[in-house]
Residue frames relative to the residue before (quaternion, step in Angstrom):
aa qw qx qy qz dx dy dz
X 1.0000 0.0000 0.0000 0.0000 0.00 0.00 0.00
X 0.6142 0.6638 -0.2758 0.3257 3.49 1.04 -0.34
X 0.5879 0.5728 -0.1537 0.5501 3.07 1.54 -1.39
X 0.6694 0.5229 -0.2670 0.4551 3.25 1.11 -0.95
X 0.5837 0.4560 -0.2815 0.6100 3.94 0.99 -0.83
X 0.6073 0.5512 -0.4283 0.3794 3.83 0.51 -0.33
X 0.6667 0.6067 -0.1006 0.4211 3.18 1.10 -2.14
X 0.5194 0.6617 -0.3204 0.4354 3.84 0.99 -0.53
X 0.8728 0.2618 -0.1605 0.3793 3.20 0.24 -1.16
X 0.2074 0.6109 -0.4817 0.5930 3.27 1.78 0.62
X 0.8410 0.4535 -0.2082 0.2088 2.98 -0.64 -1.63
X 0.7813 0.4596 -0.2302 0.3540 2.90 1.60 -1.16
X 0.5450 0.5738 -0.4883 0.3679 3.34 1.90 -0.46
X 0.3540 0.7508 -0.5073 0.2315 3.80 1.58 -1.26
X 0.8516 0.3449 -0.1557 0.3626 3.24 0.13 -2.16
X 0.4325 0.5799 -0.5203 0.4538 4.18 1.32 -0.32
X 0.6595 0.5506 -0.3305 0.3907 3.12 0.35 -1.56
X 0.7604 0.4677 -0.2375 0.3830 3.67 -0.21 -1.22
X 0.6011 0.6373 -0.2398 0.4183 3.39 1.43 -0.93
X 0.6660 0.5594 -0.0485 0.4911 3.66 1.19 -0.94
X 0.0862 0.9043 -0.4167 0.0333 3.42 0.86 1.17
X 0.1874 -0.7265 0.6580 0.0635 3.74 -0.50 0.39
X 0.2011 -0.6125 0.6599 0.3859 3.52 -1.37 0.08
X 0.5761 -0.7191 0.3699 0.1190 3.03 -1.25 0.56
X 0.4858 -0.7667 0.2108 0.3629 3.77 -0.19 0.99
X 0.6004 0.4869 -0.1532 0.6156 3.12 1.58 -0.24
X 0.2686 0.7791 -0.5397 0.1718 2.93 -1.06 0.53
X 0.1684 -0.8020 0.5723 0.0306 3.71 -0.02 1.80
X 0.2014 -0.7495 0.6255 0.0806 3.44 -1.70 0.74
X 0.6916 0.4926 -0.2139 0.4830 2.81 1.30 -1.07
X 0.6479 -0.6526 0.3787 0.1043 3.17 -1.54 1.28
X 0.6901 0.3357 -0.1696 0.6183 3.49 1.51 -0.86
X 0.7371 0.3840 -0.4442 0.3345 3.67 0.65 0.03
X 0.7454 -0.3633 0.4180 0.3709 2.87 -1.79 1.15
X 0.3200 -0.5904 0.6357 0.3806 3.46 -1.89 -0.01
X 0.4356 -0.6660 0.5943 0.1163 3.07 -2.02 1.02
X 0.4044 -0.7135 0.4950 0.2870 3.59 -0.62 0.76
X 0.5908 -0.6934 0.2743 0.3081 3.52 -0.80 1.02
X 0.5357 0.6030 -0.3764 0.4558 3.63 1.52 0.03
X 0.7086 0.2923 -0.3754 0.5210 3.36 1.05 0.10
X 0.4511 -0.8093 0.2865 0.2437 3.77 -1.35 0.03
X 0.6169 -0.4499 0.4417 0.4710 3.29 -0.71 1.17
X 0.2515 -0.7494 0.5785 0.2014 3.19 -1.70 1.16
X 0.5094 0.6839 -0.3213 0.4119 3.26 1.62 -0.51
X 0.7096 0.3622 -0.3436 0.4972 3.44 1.49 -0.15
X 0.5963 -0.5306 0.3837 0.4644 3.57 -1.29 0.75
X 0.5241 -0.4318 0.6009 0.4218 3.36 -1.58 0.03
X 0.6885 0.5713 -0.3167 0.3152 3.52 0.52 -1.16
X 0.5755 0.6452 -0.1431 0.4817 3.22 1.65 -1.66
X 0.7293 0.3827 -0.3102 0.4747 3.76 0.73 -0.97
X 0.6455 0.4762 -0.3752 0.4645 4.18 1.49 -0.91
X 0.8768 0.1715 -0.0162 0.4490 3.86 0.82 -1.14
X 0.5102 -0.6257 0.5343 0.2504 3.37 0.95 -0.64
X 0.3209 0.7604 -0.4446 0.3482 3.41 1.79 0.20
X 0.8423 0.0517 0.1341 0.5195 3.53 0.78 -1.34
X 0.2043 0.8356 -0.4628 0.2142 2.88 0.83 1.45
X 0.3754 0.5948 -0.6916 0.1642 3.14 -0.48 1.18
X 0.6643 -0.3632 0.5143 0.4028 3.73 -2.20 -0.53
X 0.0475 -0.6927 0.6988 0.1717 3.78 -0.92 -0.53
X 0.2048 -0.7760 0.5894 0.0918 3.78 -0.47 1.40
X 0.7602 -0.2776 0.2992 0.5055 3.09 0.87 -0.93
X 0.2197 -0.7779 0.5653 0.1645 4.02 -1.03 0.58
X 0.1717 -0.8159 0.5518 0.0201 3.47 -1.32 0.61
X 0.0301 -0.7086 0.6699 0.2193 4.09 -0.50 0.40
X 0.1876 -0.7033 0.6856 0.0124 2.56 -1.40 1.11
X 0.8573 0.1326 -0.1545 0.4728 3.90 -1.07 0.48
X 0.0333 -0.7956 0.5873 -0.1449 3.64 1.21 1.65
X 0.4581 0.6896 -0.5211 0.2073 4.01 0.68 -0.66
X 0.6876 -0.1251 0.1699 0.6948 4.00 0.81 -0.89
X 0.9012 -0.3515 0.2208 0.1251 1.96 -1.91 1.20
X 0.6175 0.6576 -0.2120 0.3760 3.13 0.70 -2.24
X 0.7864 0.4273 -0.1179 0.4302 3.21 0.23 -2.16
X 0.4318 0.6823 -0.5398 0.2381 4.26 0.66 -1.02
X 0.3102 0.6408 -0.7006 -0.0487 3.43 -1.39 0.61
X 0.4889 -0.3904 0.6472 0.4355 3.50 -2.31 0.16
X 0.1261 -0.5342 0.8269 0.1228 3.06 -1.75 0.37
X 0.1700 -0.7424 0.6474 0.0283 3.79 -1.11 0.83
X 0.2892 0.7039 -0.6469 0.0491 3.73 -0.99 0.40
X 0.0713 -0.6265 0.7051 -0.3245 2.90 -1.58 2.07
X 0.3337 -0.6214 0.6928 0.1501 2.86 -1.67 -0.12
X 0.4128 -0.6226 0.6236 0.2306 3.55 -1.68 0.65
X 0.4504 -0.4850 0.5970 0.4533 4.06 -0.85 0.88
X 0.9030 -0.2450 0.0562 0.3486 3.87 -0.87 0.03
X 0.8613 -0.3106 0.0860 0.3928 3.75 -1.78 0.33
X 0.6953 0.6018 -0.2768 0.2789 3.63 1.58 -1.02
X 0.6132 0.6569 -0.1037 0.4264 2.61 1.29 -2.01
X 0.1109 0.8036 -0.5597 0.1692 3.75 -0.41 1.82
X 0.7379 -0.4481 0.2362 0.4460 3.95 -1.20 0.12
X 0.1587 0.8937 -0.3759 -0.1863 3.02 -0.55 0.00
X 0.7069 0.1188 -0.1459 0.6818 3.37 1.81 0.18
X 0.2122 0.6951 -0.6485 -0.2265 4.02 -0.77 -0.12
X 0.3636 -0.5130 0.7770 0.0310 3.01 -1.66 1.62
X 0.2024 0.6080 -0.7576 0.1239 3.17 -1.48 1.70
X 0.0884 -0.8138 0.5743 -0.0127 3.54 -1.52 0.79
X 0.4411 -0.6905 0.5722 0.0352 3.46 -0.98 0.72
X 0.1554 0.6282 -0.7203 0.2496 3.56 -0.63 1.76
X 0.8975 -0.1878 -0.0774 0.3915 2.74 -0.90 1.86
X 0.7421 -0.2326 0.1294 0.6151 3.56 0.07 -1.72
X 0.7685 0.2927 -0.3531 0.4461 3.59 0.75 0.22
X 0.4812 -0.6748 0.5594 0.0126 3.17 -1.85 1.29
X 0.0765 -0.7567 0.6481 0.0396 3.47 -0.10 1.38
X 0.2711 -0.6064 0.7474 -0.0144 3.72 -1.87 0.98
X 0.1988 0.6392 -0.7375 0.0895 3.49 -1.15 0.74
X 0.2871 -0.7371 0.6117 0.0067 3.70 -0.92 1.25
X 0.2718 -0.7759 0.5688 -0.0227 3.54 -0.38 1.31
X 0.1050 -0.8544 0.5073 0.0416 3.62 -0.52 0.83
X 0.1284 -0.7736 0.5893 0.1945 3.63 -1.38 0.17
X 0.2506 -0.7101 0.6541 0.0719 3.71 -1.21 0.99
X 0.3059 -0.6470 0.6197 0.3221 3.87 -0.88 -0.02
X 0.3333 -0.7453 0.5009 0.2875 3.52 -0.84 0.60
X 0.8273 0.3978 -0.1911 0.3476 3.01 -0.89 0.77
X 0.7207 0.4650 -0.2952 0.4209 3.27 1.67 -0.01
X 0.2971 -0.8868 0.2668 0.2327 3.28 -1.09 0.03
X 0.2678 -0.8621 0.4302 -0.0034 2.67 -0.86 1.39
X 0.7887 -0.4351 0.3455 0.2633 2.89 -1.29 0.50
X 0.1690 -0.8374 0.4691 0.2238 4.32 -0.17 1.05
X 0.3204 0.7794 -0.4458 0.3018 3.21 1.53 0.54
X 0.4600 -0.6043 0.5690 0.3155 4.31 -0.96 0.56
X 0.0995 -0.8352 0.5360 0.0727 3.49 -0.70 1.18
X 0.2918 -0.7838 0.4618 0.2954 4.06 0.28 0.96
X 0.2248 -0.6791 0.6946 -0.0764 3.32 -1.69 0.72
X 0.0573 -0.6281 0.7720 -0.0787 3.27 -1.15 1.31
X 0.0129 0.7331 -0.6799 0.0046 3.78 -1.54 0.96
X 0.0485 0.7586 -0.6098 -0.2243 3.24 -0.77 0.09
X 0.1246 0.7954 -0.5877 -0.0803 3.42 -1.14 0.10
X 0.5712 -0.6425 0.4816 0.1702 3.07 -1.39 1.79
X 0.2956 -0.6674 0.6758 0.1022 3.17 -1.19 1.22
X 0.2033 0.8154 -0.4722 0.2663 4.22 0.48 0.68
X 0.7313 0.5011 -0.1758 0.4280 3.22 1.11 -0.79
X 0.5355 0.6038 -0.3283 0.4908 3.40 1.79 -0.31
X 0.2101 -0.6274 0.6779 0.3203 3.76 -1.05 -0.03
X 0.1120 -0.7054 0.6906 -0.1137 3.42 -0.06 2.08
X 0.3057 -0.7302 0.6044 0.0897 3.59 -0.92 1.16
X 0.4807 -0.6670 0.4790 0.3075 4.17 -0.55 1.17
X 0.6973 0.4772 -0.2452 0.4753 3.88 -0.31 0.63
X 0.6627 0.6257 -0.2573 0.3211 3.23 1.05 -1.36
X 0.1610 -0.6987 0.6240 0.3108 3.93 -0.57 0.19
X 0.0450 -0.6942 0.7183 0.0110 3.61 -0.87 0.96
X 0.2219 -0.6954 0.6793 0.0756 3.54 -1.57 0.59
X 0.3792 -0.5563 0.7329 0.0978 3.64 -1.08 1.46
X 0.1868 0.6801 -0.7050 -0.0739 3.11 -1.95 0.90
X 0.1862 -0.7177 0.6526 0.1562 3.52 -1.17 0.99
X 0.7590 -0.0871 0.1336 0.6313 3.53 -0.85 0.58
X 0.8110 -0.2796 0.2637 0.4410 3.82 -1.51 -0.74
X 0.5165 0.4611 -0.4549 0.5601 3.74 1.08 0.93
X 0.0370 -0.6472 0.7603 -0.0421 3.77 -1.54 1.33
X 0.0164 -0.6056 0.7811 0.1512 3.11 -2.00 -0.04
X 0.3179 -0.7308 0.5864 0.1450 3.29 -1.03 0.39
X 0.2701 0.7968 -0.5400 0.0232 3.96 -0.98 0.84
X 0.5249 -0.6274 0.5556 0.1492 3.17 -1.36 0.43
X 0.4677 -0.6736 0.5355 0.2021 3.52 -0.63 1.51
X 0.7333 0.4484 -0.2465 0.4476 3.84 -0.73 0.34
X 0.6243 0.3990 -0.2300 0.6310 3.47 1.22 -1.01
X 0.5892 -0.3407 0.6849 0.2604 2.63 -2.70 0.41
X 0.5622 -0.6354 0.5064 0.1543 3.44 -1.19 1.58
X 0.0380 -0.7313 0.6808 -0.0155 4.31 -0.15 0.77
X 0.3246 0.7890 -0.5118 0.1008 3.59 0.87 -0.05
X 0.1363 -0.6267 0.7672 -0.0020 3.70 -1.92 0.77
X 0.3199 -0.5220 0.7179 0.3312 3.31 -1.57 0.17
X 0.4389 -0.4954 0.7364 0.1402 2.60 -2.39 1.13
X 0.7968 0.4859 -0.0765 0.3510 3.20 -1.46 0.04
X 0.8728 0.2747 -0.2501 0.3165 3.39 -1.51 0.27
């Protein structure tokens, strides 16, 4: 009976402990990367996303899709939102020289609850508005993920990165 009055209060921090969820600073999606130890940060999360929650989302991976002209160029974006609230709420893209930076700005209500569940996301966004020159190699970046394409060509694109 002793052992047994010992063994409780184990058991009982076990089940505190388990109770007390956190999301976690880390957090791999990708299939080919190594695991990251939770003391360092997830690149797939924003910097911004890990201080405030400004731009919280995943990045799975980016795609151009209709590289043939100009006209037609888009990002394709797939990711995920950290949980059921947390939705778009701005994308901030720019154009230096040949490469196109994206950063996706997000909104959460405070205070509600939501759901700790990954919610997936698919964006596209026409690149039309650039003067994209036919020939040119230009390189899309979302957060620490690129792809590089070529105006005129059929789009072979992969993410770099993440």
């Amino acid at each position: 009976m002793k052992t047994t009055r010992n063994f409780i209060p184990v058991i009982l921090v076990f089940l505190m402990a388990a109770c007390g969820r956190t999301f976690p600073a880390s957090v791999d999606l990708s299939e080919e990367s190594e695991s990251t130890s939770a003391a360092q940060p997830d690149p797939q999360y924003t910097d911004a996303a890990q201080k405030n929650a400004e731009e919280a989302v995943f990045i799975n991976d980016i795609q151009i899709l209709n590289s043939e002209s100009a006209e037609t160029v888009e990002v394709e974006i797939n990711g995920s939102y950290p949980d059921g609230c947390t939705r778009l709420d701005e994308i901030v893209h720019e154009k230096q020289e040949t490469e196109i930076s994206i950063r996706l700005t997000t909104k959460r209500p405070e205070d509600a609850a939501c759901t700790m569940a990954l919610e997936p996301f698919t964006i596209n966004i026409p690149l039309k508005e650039y003067d994209l020159d036919e020939g040119e190699i230009y390189r899309v970046v979302v957060y620490e993920h690129a792809v590089d394409f070529i105006i005129g060509e059929m789009a072979s694109s992969t993410t770099e990165g993440g």
